[in-house]
C-alpha positions as CSV (number, residue, x, y, z in Angstrom):
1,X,19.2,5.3,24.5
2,X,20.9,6.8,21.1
3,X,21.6,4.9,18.1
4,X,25.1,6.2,15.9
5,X,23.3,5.7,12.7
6,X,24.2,8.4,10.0
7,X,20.7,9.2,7.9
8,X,21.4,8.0,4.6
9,X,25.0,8.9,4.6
10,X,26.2,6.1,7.2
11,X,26.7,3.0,4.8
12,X,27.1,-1.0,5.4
13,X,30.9,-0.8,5.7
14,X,32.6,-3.4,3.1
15,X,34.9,-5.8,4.3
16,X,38.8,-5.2,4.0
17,X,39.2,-9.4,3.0
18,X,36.8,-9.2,-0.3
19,X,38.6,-6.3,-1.9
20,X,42.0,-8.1,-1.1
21,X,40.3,-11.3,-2.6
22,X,39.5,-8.9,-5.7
23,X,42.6,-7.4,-6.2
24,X,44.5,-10.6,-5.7
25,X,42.4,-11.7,-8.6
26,X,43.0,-8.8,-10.5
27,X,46.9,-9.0,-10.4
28,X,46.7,-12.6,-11.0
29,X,45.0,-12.1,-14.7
30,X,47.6,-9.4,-15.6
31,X,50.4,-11.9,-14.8
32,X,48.8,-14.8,-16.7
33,X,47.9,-12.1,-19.8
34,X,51.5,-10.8,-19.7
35,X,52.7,-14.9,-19.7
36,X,50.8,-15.4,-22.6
37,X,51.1,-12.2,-24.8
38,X,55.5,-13.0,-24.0
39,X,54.9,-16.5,-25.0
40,X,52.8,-16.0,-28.3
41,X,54.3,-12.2,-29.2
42,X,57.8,-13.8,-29.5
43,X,56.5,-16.0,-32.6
44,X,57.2,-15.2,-36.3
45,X,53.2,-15.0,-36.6
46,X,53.0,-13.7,-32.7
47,X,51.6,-10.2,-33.5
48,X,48.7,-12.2,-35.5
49,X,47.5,-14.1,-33.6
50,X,47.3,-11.5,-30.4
51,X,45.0,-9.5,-32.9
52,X,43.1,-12.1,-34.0
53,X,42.2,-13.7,-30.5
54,X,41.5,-9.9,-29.3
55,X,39.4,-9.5,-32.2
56,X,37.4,-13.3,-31.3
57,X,36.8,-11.8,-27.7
58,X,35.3,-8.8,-28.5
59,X,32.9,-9.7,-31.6
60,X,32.3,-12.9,-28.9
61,X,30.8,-10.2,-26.0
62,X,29.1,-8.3,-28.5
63,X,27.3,-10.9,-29.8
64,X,26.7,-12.1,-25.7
65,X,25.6,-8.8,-24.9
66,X,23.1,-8.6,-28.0
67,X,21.8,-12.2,-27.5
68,X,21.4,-11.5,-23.9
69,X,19.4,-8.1,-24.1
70,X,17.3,-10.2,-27.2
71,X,16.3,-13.1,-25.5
72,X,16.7,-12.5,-21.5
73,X,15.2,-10.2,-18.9
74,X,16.0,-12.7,-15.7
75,X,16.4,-11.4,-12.1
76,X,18.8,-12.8,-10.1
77,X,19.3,-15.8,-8.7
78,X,18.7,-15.5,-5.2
79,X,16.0,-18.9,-4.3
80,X,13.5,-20.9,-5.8
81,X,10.0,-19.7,-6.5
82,X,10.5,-17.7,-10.4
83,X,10.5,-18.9,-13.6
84,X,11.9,-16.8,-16.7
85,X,12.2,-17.7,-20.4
86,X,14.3,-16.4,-22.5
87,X,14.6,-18.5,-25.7
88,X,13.0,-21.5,-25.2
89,X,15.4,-22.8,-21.8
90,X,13.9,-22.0,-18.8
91,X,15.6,-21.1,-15.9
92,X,14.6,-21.8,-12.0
93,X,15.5,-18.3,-10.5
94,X,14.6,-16.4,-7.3
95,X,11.8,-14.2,-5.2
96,X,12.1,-11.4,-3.6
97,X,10.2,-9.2,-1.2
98,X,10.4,-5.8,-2.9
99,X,7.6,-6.9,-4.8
100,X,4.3,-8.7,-3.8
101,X,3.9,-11.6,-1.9
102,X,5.2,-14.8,-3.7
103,X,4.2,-18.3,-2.4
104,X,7.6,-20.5,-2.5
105,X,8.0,-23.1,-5.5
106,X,7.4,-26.7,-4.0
107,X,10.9,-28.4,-3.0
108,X,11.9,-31.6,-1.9
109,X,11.3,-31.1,1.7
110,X,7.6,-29.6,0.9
111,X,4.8,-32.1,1.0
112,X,4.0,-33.7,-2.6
113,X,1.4,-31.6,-3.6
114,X,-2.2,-33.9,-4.8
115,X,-3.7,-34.3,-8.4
116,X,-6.6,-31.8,-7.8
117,X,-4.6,-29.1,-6.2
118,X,-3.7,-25.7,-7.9
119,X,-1.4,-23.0,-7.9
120,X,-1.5,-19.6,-8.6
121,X,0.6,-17.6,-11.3
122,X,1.8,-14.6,-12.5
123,X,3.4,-15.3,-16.1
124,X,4.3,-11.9,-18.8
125,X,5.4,-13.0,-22.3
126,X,5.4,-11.1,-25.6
127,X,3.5,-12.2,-28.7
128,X,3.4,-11.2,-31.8
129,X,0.9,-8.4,-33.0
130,X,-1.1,-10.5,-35.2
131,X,-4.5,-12.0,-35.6
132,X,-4.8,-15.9,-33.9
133,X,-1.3,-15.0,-31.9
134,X,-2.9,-14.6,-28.4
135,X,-5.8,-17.4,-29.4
136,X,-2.3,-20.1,-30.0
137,X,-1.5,-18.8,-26.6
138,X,-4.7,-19.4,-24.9
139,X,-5.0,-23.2,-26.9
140,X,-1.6,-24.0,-25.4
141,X,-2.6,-23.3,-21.8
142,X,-5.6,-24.7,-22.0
143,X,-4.1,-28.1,-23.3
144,X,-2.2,-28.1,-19.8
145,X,-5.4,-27.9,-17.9
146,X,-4.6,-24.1,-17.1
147,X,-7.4,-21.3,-16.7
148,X,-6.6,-18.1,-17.4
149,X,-8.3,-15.9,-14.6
150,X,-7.1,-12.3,-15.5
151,X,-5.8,-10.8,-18.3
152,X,-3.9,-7.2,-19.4
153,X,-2.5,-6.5,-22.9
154,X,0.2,-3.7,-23.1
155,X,0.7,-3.0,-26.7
156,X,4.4,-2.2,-27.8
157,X,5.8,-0.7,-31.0
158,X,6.7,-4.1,-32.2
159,X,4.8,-7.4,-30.4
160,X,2.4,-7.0,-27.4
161,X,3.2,-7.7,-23.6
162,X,0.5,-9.9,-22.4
163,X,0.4,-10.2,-18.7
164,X,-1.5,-13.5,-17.0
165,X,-2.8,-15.2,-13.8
166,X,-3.3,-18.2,-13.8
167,X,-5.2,-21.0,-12.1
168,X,-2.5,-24.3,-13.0
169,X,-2.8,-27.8,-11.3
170,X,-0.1,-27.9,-8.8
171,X,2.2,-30.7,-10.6
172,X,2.5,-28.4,-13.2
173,X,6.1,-27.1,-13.0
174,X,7.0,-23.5,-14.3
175,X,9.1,-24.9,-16.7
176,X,6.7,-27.1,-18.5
177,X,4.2,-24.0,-18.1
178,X,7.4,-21.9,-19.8
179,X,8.2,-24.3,-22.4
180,X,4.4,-24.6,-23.7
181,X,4.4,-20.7,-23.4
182,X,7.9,-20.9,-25.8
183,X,6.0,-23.5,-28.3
184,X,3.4,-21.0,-29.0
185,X,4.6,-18.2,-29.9
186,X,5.8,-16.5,-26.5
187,X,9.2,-14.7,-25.7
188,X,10.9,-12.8,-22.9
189,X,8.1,-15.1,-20.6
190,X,8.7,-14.6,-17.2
191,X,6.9,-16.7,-14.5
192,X,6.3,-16.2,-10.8
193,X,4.3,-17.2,-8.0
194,X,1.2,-15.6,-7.0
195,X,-1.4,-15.6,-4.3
196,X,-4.8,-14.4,-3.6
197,X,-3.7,-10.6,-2.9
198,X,-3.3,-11.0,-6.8
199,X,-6.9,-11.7,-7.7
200,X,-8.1,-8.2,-7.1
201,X,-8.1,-6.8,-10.4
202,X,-5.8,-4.3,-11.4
203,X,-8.0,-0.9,-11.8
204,X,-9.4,-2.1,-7.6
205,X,-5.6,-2.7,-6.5
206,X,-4.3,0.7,-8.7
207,X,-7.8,2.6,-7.0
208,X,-6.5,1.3,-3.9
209,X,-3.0,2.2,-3.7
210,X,-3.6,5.7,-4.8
211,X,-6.1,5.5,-1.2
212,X,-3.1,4.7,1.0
213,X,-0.5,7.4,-1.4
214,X,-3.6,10.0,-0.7
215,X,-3.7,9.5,3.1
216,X,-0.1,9.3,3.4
217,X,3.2,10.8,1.8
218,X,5.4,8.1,2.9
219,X,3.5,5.7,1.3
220,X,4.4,6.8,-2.7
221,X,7.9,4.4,-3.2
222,X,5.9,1.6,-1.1
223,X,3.0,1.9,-3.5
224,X,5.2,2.3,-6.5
225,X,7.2,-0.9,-5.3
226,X,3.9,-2.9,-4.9
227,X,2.5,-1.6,-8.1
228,X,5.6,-2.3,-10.6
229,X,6.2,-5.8,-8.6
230,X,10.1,-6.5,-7.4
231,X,12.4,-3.0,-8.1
232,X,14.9,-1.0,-6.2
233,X,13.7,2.6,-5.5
234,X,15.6,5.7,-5.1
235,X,15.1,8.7,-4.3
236,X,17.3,11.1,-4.9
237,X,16.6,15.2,-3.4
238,X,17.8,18.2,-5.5
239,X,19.5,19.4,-2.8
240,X,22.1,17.1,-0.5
241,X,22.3,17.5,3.2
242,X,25.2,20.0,3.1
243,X,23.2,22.1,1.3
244,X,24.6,21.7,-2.4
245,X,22.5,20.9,-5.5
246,X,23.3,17.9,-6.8
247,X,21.8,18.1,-10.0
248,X,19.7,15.3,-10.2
249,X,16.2,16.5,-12.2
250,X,13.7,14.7,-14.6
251,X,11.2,16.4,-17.3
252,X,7.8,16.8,-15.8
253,X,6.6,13.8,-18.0
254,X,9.1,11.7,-16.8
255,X,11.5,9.5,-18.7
256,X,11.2,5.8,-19.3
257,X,14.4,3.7,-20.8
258,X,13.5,0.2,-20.7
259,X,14.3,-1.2,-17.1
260,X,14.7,2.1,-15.9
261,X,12.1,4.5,-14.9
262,X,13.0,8.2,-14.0
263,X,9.9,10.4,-12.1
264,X,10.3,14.0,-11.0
265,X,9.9,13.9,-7.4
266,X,7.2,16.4,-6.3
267,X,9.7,17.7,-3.2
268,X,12.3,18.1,-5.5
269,X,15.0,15.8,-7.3
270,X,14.4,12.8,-8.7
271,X,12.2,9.5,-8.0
272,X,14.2,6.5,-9.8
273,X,12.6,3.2,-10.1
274,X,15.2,0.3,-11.4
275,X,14.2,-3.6,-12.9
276,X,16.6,-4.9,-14.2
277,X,15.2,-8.4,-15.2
278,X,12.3,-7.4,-16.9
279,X,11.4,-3.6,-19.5
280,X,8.8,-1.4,-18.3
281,X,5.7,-0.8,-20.4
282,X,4.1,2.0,-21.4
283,X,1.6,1.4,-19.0
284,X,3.1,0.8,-16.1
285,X,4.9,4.0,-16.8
286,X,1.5,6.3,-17.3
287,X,0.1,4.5,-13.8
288,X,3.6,5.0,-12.1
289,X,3.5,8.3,-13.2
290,X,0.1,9.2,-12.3
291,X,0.8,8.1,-8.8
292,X,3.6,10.6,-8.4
293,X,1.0,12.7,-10.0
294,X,-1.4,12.3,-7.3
295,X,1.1,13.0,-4.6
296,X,2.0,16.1,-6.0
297,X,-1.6,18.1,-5.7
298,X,-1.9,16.6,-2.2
299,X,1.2,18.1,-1.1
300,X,2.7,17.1,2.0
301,X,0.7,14.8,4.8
302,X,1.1,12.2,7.2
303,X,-2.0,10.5,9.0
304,X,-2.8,12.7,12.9
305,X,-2.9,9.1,14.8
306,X,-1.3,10.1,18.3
307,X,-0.8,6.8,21.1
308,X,-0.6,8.2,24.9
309,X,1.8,6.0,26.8
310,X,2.0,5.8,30.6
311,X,6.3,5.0,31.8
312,X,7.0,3.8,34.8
313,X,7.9,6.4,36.7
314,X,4.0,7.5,36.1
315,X,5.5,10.5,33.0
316,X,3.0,10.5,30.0
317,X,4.1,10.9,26.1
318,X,2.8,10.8,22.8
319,X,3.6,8.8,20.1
320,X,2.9,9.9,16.7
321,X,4.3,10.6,13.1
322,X,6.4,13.6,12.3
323,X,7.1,15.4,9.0
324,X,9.0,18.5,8.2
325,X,6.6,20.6,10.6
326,X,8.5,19.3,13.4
327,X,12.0,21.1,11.9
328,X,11.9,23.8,14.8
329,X,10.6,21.4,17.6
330,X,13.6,18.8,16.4
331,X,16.5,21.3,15.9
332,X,15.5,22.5,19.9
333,X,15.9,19.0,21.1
334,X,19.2,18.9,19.4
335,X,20.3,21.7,21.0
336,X,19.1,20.0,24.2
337,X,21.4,16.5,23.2
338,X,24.7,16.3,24.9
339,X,27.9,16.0,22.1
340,X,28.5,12.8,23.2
341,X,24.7,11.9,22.2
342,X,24.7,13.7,18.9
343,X,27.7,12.0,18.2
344,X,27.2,8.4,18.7
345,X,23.8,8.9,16.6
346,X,25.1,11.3,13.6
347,X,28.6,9.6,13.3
348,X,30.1,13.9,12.2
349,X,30.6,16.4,14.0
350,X,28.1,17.8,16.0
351,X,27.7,21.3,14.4
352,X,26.2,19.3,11.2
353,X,23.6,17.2,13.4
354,X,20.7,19.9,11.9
355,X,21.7,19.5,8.3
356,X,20.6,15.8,8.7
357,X,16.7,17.0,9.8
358,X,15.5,18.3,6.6
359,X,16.4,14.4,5.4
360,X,15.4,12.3,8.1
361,X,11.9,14.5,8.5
362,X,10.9,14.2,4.8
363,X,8.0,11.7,4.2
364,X,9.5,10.7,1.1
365,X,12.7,9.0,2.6
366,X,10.8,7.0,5.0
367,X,8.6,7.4,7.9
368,X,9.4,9.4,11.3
369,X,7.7,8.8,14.9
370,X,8.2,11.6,17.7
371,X,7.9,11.2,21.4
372,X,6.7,14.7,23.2
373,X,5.7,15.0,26.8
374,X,2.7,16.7,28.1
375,X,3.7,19.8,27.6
376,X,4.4,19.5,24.0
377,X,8.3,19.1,24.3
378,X,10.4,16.9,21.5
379,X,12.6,14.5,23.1
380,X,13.0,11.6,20.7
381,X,12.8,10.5,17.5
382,X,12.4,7.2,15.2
383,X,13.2,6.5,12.1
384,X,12.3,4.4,9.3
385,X,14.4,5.1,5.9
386,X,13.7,3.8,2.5
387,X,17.3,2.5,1.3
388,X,16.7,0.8,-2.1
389,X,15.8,-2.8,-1.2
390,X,17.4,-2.2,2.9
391,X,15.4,-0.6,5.2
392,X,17.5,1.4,8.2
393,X,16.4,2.0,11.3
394,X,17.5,4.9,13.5
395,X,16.5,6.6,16.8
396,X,18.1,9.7,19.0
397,X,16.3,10.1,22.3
398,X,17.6,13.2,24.3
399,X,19.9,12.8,27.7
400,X,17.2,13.4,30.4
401,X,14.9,10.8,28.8
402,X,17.1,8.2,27.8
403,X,17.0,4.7,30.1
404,X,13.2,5.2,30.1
405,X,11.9,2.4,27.3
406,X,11.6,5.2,25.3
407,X,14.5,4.0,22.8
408,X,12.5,0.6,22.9
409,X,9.2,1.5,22.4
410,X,10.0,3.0,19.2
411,X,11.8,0.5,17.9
412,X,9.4,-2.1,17.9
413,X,7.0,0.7,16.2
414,X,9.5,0.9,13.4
415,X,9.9,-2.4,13.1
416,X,6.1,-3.1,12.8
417,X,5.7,-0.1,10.4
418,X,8.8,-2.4,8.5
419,X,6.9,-5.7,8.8
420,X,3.8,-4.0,7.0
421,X,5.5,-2.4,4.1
422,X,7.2,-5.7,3.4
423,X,10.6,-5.5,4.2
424,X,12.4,-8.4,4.9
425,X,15.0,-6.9,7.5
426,X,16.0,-3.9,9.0
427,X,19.6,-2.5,9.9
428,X,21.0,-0.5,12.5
429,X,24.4,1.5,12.0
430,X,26.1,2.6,15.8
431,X,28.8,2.2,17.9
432,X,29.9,-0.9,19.2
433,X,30.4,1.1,22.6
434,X,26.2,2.0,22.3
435,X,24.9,-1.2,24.6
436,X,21.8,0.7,24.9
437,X,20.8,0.2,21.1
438,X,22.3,-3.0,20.9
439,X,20.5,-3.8,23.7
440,X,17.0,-2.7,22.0
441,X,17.4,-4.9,18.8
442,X,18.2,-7.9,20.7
443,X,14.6,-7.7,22.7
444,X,13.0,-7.2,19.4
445,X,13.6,-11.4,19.6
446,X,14.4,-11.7,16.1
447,X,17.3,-13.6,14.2
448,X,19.9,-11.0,14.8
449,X,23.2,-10.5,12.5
450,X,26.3,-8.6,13.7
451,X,29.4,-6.8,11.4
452,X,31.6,-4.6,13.3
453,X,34.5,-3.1,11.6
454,X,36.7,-0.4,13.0
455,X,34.8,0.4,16.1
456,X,31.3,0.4,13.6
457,X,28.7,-2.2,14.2
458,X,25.7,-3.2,12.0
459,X,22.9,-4.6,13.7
460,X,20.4,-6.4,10.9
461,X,17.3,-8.1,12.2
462,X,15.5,-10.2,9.8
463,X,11.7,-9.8,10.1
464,X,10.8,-14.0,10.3
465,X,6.9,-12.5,10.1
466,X,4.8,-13.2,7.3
467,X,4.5,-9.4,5.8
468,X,1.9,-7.4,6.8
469,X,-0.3,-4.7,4.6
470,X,-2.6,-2.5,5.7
471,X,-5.2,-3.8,3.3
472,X,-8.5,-1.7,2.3
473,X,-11.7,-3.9,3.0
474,X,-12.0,-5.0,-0.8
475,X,-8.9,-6.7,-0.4
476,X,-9.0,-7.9,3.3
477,X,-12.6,-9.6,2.0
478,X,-10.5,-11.4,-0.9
479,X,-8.0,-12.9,1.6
């Protein structure tokens, strides 16, 4: 069993009716500007009034844009559960999985919650950098029945970011808990659900993530996602698959601009770490970086764990991680793979199939799992590759050992690897013609959507389970 995904270069394909939707759009506002600049140019003070209105727009988005950058760093809107403030209105806004666990916000189908229960929160706001500032903060709180369990100031150059949890009663909405934040002194407050994975304090959880980066290369974006809370992470190599440079480089100390953080990626290029809704600080920049840090005097690694599986036919193979040691081994079993196999799994031609292996075998683009027999042959490979906030899933199992489970087997690996860095769904790019890989996500049982476009399907399987983290025993003990 192949799958025809394309590492990293094989895409979600966009559908043909949204960008006729757009352009229809488009050509509708030129008509309706050309109507109106015909209708008011023609006038003795035509020529005027064009300027003027052109001149209201754009001192109209400046000021938007400034007021906006000022007063608002709010994700997007995507389901209930987070709270940010901008300027004194609060605004019910979304969760999402990049980042830790979130417990929902109550609805109306959840059970009323009683008068003794409590919620956890995570709240960052920025106060001013003056004596009695934080002490208004901590009175206004406290006059809401809140207890402030943790606290971390970052200072700035103007103001100071105070981060919270909080212990709240459960009737306590975020916006009354942003509003009272607003009265005393707060700005750019956002608010989000926590749970008890957040009372570790932050040197045990930081100690801890640098563990799992230590023991594991693949681990570094997942432990930079879980340190910096929901962001999209890219990596992007110095060198692209066709062997050009593409330029992409970073000091060694890194660069931070606001929302945007830029690493130097110890195997070359550049590590780029994106929040859009909410400014990096100083801080989280010096523990970001010294996590990249970290990886780079460990050098390359992947944990020796190795699974003996018994097939039916009585054949016994290994299941274990690869990295780039496995370039030789991988490049043979390519050279083993029928065209029509490299083909439905690469989506090119088959003479570039080896360019792809330097990618797909890098620990810092995801995670790999071989299959060898016995006798040490290579004749399958899984793969598990970091795409911002998607995760893709892709597996080439060679001719003579294909219809075996082996194409199954892994799959559910990947997905389980998926489930415990906290994806919330996994995609497959192939062939509509593949039956065999369709055929493996749909026994994964899991809520399954399909997009085919010009012979091109996209399998995406979303991952129902809670997410799962390989937790050290500090943190197991605190859950």
């Amino acid at each position: 069993m192949t799958d025809a995904t394309s590492a990293k270069t094989a895409r979600r394909p966009h559908h043909w009716r949204r960008d006729m939707i757009e352009l229809a759009a488009l050509f509708t506002a030129v008509a309706v500007a050309d109507a109106i600049a015909n209708l008011i140019g023609h006038q003795p003070d035509g020529p005027y009034l064009l300027i003027a209105s052109a001149v209201a727009l754009a001192v109209t988005a400046a000021f938007h844009t400034w007021w906006a950058r000022r007063h608002s760093h709010a994700p997007p809107p995507t389901g209930p559960g987070l709270v940010a403030e901008g300027d004194g209105a609060a605004t019910a806004l979304g969760t999402d999985v990049a980042g830790p666990a979130a417990v929902d916000t109550p609805t109306a189908a959840a059970p009323a919650a009683s008068p003794g229960d409590t919620a956890l929160w995570r709240m960052r706001t920025t106060v001013r950098d003056a004596p009695g500032s934080l002490a208004a903060m901590c009175g206004a709180l406290a006059r809401h029945r809140v207890d402030i369990l943790t606290l971390q100031t970052h200072p700035l150059a103007r103001g100071t970011v105070d981060e919270f949890l909080l212990r709240a009663p459960s009737l306590l909405q975020a916006q009354q808990l942003s509003r009272a934040v607003s009265a005393a002194g707060g700005s750019s407050t956002w608010i989000e659900r926590a749970d008890t994975h957040d009372l570790v304090d932050a040197p045990t959880r930081v100690l801890g993530l640098a563990t799992r980066t230590a023991l594991d290369a693949a681990e570094l974006p997942l432990a930079l996602r879980q340190l910096l809370g929901r962001c999209t992470i890219h990596s992007l190599p110095a060198v692209s698959v066709t062997g050009r440079a593409t330029g992409e480089t970073a000091p060694v100390e890194g660069v931070l601009e606001e929302t945007v953080m830029r690493l130097r990626d110890p195997s070359g290029g550049v590590i780029t770490v994106e929040r859009p809704y909410l400014p990096f600080t100083p801080t989280e920049f010096a523990r970001a970086r010294a996590l990249v840090e970290l990886d780079a005097r460990l050098g390359p690694r992947v944990p020796r764990s190795r699974d003996v599986l018994t097939l039916p036919e009585g054949n016994e193979i290994t299941v274990r991680r690869a990295d780039d040691g496995d370039l030789e081994a991988a490049r043979a079993m390519h050279d083993r793979c029928s065209d029509r196999t490299l083909r439905m799994r690469y989506h090119g031609p088959v003479h570039d199939a080896d360019r792809y292996l330097d990618h797909l075998l890098s620990p810092r683009f995801g995670r790999t799992l071989a299959v060898q027999t016995a006798s040490g042959r290579l004749v399958a490979l899984g793969h598990l590759l970091w795409d911002g906030d998607e995760t893709e899933v892709a597996l080439l199992v060679e001719d003579d050992w294909q219809r075996r489970g082996i194409g199954s087997e892994l799959l559910s690996r990947l997905v389980a690897l998926a489930v415990e860095a906290g994806c919330e769904s996994v995609y497959a790019v192939t062939q509509s013609s593949n039956t065999g890989m369709v055929a493996a996500m749909r026994a994964l049982s899991l809520p399954l959507d399909y997009q085919i476009e010009e012979g091109t399907l996209v399998v995406t399987a979303r991952l129902d389970a809670t997410p799962v983290r390989s937790l050290p025993p500090y943190e197991q003990a605190g859950r």
